[in-house]
VOGUPA-680640 format. One record per atom (N, C-alpha, C): residue in three letters; atom name; x, y, z; residue number from 1. Coordinates in Angstrom, 3 decimals, padded with zeros to 6 digits, always signed. Example, Ala and Ser with C-alpha at 12.3 -4.5 7.8 and 13.67 -1.06 7.14 Angstrom:
<atom residuo="ALA" atomo="N" x="+013.190" y="-005.690" z="+007.800" num="1"/>
<atom residuo="ALA" atomo="CA" x="+012.300" y="-004.500" z="+007.800" num="1"/>
<atom residuo="ALA" atomo="C" x="+013.200" y="-003.300" z="+007.800" num="1"/>
<atom residuo="SER" atomo="N" x="+012.850" y="-002.250" z="+007.080" num="2"/>
<atom residuo="SER" atomo="CA" x="+013.670" y="-001.060" z="+007.140" num="2"/>
<atom residuo="SER" atomo="C" x="+012.900" y="+000.030" z="+007.870" num="2"/>
***
This chain:
<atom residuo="UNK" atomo="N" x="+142.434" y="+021.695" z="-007.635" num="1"/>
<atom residuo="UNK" atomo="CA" x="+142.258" y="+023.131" z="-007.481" num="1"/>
<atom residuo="UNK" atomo="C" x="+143.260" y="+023.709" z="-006.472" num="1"/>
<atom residuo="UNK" atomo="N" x="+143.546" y="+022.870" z="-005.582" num="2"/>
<atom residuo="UNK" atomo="CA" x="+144.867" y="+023.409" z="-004.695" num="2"/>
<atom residuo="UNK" atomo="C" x="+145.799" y="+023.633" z="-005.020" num="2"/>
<atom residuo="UNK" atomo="N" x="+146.428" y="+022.781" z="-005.807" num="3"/>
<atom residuo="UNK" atomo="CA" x="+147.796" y="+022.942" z="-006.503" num="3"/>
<atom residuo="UNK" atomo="C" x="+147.657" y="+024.283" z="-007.721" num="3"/>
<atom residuo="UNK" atomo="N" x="+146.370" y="+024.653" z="-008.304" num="4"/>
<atom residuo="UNK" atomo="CA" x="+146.415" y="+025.397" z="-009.002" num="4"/>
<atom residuo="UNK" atomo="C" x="+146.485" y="+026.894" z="-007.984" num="4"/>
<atom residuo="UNK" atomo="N" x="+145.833" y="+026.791" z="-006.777" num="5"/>
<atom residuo="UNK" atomo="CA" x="+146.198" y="+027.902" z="-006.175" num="5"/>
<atom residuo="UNK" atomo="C" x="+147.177" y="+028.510" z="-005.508" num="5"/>
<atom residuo="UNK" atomo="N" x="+147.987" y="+027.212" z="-005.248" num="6"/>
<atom residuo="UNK" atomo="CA" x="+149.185" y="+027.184" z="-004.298" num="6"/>
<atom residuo="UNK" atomo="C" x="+150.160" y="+027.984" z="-005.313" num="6"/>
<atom residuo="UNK" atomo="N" x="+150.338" y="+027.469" z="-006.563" num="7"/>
<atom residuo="UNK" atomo="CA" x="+151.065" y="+028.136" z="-008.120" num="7"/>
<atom residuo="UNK" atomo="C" x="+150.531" y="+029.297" z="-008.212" num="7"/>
<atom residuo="UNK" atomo="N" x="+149.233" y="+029.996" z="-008.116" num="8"/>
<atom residuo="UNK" atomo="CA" x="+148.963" y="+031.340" z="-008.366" num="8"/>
<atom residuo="UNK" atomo="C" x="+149.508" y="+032.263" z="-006.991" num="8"/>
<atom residuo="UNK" atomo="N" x="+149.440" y="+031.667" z="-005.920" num="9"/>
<atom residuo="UNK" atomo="CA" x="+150.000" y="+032.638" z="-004.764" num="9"/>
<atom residuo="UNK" atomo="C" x="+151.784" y="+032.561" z="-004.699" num="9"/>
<atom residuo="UNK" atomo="N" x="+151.683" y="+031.480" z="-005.367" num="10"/>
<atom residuo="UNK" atomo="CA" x="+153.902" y="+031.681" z="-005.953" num="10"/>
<atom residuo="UNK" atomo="C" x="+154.020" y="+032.464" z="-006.427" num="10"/>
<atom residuo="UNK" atomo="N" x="+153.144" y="+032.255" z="-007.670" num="11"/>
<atom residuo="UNK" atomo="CA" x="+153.260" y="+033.085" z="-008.700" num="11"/>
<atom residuo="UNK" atomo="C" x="+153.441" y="+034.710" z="-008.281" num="11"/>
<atom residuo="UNK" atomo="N" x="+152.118" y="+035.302" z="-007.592" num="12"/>
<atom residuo="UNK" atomo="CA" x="+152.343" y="+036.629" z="-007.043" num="12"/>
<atom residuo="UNK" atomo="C" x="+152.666" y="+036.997" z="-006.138" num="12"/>
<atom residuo="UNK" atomo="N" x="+153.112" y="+035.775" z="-005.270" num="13"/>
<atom residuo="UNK" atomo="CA" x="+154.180" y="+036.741" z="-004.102" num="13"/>
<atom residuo="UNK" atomo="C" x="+155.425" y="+037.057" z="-004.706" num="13"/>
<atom residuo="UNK" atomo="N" x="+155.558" y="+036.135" z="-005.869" num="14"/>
<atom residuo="UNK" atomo="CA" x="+156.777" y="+036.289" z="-006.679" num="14"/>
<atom residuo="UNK" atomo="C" x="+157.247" y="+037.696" z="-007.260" num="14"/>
<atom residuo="UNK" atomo="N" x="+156.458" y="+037.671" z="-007.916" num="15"/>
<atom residuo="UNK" atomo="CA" x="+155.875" y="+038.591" z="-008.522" num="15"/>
<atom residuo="UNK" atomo="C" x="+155.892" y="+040.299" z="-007.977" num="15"/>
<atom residuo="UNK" atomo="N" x="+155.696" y="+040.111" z="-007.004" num="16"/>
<atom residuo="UNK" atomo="CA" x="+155.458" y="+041.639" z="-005.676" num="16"/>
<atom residuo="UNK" atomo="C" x="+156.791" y="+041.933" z="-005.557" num="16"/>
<atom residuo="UNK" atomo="N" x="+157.345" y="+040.306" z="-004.854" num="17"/>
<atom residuo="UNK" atomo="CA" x="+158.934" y="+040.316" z="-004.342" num="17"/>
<atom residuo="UNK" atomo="C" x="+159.812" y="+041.146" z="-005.457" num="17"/>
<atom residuo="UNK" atomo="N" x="+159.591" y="+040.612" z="-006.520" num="18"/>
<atom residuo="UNK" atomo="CA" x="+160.784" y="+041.008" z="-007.538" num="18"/>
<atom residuo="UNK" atomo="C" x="+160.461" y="+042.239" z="-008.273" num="18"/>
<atom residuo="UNK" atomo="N" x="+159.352" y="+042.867" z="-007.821" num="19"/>
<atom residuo="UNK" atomo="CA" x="+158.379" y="+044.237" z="-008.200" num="19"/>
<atom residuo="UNK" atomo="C" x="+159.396" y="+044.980" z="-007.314" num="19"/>
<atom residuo="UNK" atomo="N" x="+159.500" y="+045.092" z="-005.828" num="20"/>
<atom residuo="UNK" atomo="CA" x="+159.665" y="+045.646" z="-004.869" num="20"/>
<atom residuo="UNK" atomo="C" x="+160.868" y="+045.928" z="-005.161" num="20"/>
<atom residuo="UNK" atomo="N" x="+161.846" y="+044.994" z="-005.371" num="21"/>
<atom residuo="UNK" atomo="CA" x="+163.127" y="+045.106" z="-005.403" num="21"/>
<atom residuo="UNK" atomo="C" x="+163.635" y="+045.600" z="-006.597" num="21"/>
<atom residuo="UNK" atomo="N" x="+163.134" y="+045.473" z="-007.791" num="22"/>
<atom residuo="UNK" atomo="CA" x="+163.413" y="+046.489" z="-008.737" num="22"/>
<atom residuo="UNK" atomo="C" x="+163.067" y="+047.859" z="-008.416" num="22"/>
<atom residuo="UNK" atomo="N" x="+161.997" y="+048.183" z="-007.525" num="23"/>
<atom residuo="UNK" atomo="CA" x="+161.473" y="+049.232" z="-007.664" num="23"/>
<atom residuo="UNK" atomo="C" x="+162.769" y="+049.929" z="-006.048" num="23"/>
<atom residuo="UNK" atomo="N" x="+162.578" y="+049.317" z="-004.989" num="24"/>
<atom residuo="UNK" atomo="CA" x="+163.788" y="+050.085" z="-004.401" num="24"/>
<atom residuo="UNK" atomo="C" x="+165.275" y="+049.808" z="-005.268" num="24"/>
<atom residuo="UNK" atomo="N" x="+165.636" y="+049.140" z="-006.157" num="25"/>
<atom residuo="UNK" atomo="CA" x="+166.712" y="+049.302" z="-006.999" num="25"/>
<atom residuo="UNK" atomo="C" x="+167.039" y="+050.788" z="-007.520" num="25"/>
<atom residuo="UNK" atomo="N" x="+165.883" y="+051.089" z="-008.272" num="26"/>
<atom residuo="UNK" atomo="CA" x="+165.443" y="+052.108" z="-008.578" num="26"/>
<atom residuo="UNK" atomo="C" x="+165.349" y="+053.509" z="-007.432" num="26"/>
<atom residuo="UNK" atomo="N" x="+164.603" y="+053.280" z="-006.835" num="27"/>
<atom residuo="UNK" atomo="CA" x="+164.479" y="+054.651" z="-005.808" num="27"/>
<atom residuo="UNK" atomo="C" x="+166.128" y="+054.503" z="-005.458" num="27"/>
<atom residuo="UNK" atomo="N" x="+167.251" y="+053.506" z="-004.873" num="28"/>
<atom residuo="UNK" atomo="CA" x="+168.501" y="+053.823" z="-004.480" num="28"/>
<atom residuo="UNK" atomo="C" x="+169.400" y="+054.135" z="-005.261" num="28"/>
<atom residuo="UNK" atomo="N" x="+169.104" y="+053.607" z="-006.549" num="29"/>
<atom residuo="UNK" atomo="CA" x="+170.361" y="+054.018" z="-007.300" num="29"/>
<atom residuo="UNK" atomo="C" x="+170.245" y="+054.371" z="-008.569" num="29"/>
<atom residuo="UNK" atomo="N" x="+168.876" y="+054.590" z="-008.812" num="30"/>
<atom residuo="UNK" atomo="CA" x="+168.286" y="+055.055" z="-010.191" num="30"/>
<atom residuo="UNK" atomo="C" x="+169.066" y="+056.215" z="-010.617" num="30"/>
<atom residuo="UNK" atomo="N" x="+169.672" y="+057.572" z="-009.693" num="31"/>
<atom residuo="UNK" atomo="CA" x="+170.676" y="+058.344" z="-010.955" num="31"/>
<atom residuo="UNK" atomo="C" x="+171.725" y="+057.816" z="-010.902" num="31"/>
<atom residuo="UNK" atomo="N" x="+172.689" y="+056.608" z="-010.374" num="32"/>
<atom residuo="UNK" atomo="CA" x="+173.861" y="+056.431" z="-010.594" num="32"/>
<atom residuo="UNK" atomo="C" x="+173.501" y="+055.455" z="-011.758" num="32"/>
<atom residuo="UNK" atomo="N" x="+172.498" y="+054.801" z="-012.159" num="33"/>
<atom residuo="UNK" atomo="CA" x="+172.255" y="+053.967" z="-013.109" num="33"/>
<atom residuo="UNK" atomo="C" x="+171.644" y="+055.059" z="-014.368" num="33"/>
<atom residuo="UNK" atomo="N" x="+171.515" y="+055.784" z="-014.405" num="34"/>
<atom residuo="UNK" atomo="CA" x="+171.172" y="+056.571" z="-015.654" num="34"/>
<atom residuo="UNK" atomo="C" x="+172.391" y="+057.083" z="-016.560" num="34"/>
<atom residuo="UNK" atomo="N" x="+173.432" y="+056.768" z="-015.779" num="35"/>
<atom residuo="UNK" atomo="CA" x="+174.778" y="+056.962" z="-016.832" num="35"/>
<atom residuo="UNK" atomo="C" x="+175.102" y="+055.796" z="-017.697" num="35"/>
<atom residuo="UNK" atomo="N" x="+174.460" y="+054.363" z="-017.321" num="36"/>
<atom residuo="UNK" atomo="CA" x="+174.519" y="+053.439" z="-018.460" num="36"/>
<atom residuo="UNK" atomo="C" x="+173.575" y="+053.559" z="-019.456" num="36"/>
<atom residuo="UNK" atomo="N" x="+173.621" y="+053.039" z="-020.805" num="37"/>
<atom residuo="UNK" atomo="CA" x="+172.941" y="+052.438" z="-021.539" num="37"/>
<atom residuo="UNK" atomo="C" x="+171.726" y="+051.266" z="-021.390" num="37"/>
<atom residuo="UNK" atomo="N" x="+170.458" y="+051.292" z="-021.920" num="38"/>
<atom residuo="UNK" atomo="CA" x="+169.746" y="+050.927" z="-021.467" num="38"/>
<atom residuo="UNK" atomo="C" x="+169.976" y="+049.188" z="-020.854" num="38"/>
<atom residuo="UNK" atomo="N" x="+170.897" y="+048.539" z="-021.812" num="39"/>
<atom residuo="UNK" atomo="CA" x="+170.823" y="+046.987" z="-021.914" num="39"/>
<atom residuo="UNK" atomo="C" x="+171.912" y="+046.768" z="-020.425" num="39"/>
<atom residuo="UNK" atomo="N" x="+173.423" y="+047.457" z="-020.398" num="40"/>
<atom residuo="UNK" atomo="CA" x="+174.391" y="+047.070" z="-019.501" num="40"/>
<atom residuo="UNK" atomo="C" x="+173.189" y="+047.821" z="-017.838" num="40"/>
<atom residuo="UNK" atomo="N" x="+172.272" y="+048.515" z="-018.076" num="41"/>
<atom residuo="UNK" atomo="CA" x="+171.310" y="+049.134" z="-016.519" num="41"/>
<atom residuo="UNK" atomo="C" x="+170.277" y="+048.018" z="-016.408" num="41"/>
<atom residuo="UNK" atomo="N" x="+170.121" y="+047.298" z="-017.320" num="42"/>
<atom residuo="UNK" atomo="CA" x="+168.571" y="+046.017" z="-017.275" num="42"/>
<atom residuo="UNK" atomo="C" x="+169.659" y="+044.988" z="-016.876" num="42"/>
<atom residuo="UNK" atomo="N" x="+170.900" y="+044.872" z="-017.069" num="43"/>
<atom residuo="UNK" atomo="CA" x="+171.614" y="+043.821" z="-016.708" num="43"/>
<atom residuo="UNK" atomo="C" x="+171.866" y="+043.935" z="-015.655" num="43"/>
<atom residuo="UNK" atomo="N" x="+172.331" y="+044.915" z="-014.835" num="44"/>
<atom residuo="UNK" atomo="CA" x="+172.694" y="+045.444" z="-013.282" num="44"/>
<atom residuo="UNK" atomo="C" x="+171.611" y="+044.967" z="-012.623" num="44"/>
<atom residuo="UNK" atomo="N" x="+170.594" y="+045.812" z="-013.081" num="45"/>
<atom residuo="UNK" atomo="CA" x="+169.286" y="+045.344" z="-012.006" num="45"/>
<atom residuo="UNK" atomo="C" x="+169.152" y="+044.029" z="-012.019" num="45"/>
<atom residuo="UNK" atomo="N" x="+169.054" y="+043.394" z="-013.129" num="46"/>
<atom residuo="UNK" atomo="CA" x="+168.092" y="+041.789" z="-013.160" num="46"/>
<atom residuo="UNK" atomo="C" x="+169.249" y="+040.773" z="-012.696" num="46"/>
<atom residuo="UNK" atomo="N" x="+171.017" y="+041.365" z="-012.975" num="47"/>
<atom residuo="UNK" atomo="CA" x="+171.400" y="+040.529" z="-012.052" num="47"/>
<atom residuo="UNK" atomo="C" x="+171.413" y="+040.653" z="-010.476" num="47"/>
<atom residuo="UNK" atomo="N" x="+170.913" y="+041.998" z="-009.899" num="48"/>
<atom residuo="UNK" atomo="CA" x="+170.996" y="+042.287" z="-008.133" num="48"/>
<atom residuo="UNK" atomo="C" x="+169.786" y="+041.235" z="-007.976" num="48"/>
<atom residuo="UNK" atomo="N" x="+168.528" y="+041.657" z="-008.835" num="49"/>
<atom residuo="UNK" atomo="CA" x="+167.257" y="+040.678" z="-008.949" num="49"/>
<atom residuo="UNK" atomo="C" x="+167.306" y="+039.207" z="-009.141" num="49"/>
<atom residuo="UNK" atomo="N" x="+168.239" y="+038.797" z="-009.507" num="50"/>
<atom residuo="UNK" atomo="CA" x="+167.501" y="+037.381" z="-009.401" num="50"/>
<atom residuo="UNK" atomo="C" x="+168.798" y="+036.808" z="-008.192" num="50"/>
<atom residuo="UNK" atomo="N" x="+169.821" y="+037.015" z="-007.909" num="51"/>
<atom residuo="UNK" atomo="CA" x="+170.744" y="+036.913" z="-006.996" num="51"/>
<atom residuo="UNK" atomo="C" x="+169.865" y="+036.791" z="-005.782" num="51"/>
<atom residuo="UNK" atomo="N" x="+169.329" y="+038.305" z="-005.414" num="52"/>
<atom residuo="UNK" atomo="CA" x="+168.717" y="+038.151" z="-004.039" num="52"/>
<atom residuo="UNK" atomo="C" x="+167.284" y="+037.068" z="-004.209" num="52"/>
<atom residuo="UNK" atomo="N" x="+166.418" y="+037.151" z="-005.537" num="53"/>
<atom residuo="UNK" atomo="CA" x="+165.320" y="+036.267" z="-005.593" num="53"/>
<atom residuo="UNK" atomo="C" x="+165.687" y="+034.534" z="-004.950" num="53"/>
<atom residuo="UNK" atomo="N" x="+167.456" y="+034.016" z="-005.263" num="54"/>
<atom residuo="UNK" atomo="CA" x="+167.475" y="+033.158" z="-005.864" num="54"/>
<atom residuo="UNK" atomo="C" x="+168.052" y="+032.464" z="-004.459" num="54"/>
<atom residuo="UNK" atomo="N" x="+168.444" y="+033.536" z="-003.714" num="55"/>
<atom residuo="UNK" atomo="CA" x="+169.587" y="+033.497" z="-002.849" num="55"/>
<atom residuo="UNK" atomo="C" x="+169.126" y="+033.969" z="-001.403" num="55"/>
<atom residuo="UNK" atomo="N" x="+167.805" y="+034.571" z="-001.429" num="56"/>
<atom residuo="UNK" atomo="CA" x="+167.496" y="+035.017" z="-000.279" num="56"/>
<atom residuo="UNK" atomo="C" x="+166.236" y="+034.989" z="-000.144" num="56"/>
<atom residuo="UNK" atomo="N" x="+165.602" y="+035.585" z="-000.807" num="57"/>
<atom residuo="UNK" atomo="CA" x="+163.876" y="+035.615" z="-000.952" num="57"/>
<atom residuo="UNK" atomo="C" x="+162.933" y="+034.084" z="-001.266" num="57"/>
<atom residuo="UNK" atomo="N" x="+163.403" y="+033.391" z="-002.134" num="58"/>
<atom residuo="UNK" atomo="CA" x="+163.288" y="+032.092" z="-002.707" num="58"/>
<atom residuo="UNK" atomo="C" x="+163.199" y="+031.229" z="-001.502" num="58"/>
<atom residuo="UNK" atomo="N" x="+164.086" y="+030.739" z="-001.018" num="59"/>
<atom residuo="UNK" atomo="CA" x="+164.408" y="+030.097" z="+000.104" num="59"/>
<atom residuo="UNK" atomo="C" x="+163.280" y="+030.281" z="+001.540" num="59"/>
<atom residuo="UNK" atomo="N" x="+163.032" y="+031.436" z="+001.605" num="60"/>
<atom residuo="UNK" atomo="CA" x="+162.415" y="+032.052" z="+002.813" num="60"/>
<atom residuo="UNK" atomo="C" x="+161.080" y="+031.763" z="+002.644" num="60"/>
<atom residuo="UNK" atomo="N" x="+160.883" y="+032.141" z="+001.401" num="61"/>
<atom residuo="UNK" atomo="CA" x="+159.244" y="+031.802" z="+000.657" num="61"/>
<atom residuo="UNK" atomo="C" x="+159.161" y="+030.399" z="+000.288" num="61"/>
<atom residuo="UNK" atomo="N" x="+159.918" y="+029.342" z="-000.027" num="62"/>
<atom residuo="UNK" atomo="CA" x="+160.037" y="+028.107" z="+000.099" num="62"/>
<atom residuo="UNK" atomo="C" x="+159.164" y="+027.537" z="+001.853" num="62"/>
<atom residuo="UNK" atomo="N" x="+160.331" y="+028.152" z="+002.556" num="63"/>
<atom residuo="UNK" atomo="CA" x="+159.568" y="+027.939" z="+004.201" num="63"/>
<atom residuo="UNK" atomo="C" x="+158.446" y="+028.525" z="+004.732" num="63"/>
<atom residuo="UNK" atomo="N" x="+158.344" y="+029.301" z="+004.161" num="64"/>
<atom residuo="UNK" atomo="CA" x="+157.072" y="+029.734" z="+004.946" num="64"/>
<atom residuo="UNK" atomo="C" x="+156.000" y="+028.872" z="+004.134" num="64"/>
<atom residuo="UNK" atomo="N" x="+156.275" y="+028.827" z="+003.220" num="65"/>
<atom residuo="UNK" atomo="CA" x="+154.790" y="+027.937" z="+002.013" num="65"/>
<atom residuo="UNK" atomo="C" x="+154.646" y="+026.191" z="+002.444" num="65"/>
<atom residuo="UNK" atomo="N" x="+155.846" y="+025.651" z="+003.484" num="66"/>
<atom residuo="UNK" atomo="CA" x="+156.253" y="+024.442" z="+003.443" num="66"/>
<atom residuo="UNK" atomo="C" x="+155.372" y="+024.249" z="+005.027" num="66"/>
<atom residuo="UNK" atomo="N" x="+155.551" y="+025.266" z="+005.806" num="67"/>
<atom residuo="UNK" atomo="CA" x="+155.239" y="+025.624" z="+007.083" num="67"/>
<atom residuo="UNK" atomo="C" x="+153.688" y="+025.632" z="+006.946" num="67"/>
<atom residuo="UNK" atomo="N" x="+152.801" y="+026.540" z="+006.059" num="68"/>
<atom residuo="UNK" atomo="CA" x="+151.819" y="+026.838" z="+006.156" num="68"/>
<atom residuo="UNK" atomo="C" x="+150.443" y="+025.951" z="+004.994" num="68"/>
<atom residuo="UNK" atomo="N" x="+151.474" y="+024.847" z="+004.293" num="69"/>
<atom residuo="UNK" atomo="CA" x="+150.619" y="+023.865" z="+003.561" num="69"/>
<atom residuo="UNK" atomo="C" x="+151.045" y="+022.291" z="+004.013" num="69"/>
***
């Protein structure tokens, strides 16, 4: 049951993290991104998104979860 909970609180801190950051993506640059097309503006975001997920956020949340189990 631990391991199943430890995976559900990944899961949604994950989850929040990459919520948040689309969503200030959005509040900063949402009209300079309304001059693309829908697919090349989902590509902008999800590559700023998983860069910082992968590259900054990931890592941090790695330690603190390593620290606190």
């Amino acid at each position: 049951m631990t391991r199943l909970r430890s995976a559900l609180v990944m899961t949604l801190t994950t989850w929040v993290v990459a919520f948040g950051i689309v969503t200030g993506l959005l509040l900063l640059f949402g009209k300079q991104l309304t001059s693309l097309a829908l697919a090349p503006r989902a590509a902008v975001i999800s590559g700023v998104m998983v860069t910082l997920m992968v590259n900054v956020v990931m890592p941090r949340l790695r330690a603190i979860t390593a620290r606190l189990g």
